[in-house]
N, C-alpha and C positions, 0 to 999 in steps of 0.2 A: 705266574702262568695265567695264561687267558681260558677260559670255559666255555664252550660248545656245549649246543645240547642239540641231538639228531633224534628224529624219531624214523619209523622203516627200515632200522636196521639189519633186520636177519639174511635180506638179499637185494638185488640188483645197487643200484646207487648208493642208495644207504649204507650199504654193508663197504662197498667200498671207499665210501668217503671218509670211516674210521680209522682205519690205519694211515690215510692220510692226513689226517688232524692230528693225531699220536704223534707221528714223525716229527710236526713242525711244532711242538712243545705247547698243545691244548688240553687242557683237563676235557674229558669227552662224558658226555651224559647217553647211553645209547640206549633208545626206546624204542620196543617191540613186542609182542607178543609171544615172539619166539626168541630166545636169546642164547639156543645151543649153539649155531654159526660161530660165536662170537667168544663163545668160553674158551676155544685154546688161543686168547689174544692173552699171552702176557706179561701187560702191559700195568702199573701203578695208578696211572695219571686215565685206564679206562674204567666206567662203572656204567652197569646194567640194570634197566629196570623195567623187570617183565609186565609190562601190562596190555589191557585192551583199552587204545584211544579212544574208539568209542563209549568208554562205560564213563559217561561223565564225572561220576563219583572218586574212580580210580585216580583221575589227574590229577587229585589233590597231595598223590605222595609226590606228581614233579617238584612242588614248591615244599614240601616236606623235606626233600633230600635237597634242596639248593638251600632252605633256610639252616639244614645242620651241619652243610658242608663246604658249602661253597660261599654262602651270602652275596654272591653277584655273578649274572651271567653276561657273557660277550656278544654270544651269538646264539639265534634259535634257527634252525633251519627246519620248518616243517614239511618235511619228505615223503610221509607213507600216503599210501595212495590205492583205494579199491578202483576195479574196473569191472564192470558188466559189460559183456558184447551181446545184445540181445536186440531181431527185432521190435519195434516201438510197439505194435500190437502184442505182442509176448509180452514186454516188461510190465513187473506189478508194483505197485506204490512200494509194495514191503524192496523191491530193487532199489528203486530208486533212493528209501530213506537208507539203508544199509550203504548206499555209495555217499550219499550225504553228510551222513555220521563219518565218517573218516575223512573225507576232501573236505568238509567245510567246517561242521560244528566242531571238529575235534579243533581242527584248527583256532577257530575261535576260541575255545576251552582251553589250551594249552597254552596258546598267546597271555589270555586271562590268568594262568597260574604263575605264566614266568615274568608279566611285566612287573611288578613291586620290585623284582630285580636286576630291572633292564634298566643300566646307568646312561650317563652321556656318551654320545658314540658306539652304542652296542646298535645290531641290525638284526632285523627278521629275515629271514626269507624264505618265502611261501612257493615251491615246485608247482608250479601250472603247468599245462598241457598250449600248445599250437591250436589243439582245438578247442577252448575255450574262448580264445581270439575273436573276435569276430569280422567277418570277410578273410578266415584261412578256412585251406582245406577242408569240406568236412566229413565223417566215413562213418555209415550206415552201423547200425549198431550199437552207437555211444552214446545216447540220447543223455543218459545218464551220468556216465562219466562226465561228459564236453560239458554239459551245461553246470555240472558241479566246480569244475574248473574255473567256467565264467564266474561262477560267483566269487572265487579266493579271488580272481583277479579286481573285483570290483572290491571286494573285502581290505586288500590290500592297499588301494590307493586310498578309502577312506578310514584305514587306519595311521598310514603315511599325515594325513593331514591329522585326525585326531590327536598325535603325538610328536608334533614336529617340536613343538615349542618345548618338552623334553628331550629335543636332540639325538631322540631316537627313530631309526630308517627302517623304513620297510619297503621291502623291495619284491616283486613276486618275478622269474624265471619259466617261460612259456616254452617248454621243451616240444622238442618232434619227435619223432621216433626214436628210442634208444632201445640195442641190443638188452632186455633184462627177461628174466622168470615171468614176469605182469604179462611182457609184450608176447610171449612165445605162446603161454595157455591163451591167452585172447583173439590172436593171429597167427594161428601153426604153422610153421614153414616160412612166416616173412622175417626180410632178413633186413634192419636195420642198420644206417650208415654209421652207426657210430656207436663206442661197447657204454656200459657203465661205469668200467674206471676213465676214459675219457670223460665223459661228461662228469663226476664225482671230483675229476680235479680241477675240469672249469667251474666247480661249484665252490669249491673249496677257493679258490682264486676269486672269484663274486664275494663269497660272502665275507672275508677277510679284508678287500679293499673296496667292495662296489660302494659301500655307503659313504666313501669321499666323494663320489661324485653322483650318485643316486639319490631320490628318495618318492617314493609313490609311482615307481615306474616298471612297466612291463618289458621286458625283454625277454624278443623271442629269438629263440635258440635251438633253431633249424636249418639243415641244409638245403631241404625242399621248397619250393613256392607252389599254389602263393603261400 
């Protein structure tokens, strides 16, 4: 069996992308905070493990639990994702690092625990935002998010090059709007074109075969312009 490891799973994307991995015979590693959603999955091949990404110290039991159980993973998909919707004169450094620590250091941190066992042909993939892009759309309020975005996206193609020459892909996913929990408390009442198990099983479908033909590449996956 092949090993996934998801982080953000207790809702929107995340949480759906697991029983889509289970289905198609992945060992799944689900990382969250919260991990009650996820307790009446019963499933052999699921395992949970409650933590906060941001506590840099904590990601040491990712490689903890892959060094006693698994010893090689297929796929990392780093998913979870903070949002502040706040004007740029309101938001305070303490916003800014708090959406930081989750959309990038954690990233960085987590990438760092799992690569010793990211083999030939295993693939990253980092969820970015549309509005991390630059010259797309962009929507008052996100100073923080958007530009945390920009940085995975920059993070990811010079990790792509950093780790070619091991055969390993990274790939970052520039999402638009999608129906989730994030999007609803941030933007009340807007309705996005598209749910989260739709986009959970174009992710699932990316990160399974994109790295045959990817690697250091942004793709955006929106149905809006620009």
């Amino acid at each position: 069996m092949k090993n996934v490891i998801i982080t953000g799973t207790s809702r929107g994307i995340g949480f759906e992308m697991v029983p889509i991995f289970l289905r198609n015979n992945y060992q799944v590693l689900a990382i969250s905070r919260n991990m009650e959603p996820l307790q009446h999955i019963n499933n052999k091949n699921l395992h949970l493990l409650a933590i906060d990404i941001s506590d840099e110290k904590a990601l040491t039991q990712v490689s903890n639990f892959i060094e006693k159980n698994w010893k090689s993973v297929n796929i990392l998909i780093n998913n979870a994702g903070k949002l502040v919707n706040k004007p740029f004169d309101k938001i305070t450094s303490t916003d800014f690092l708090e959406v930081y620590k989750v959309n990038v250091f954690a990233v960085a941190n987590i990438t760092k625990q799992v690569l010793p066992f990211l083999k030939e042909n295993s693939h990253v993939v980092n969820i970015s935002s549309i509005g991390g892009v630059q010259g797309s759309l962009k929507f008052p309020g996100l100073a923080a998010y958007s530009s945390s975005k920009g940085a995975v996206l920059t993070l990811t193609e010079l990790l792509a090059e950093e780790y070619k020459d091991a055969k390993i892909s990274f790939n970052a996913l520039a999402l638009g709007a999608v129906q989730t929990e994030m999007l609803e408390e941030a933007f009340p009442g807007y309705k996005a074109p598209v749910s989260a198990t739709e986009v959970a099983t174009y992710i699932y479908n990316f990160a399974t075969t994109g790295n045959q033909f990817y690697n250091g590449k942004i793709l955006q996956v929106s149905s809006t312009t620009p």
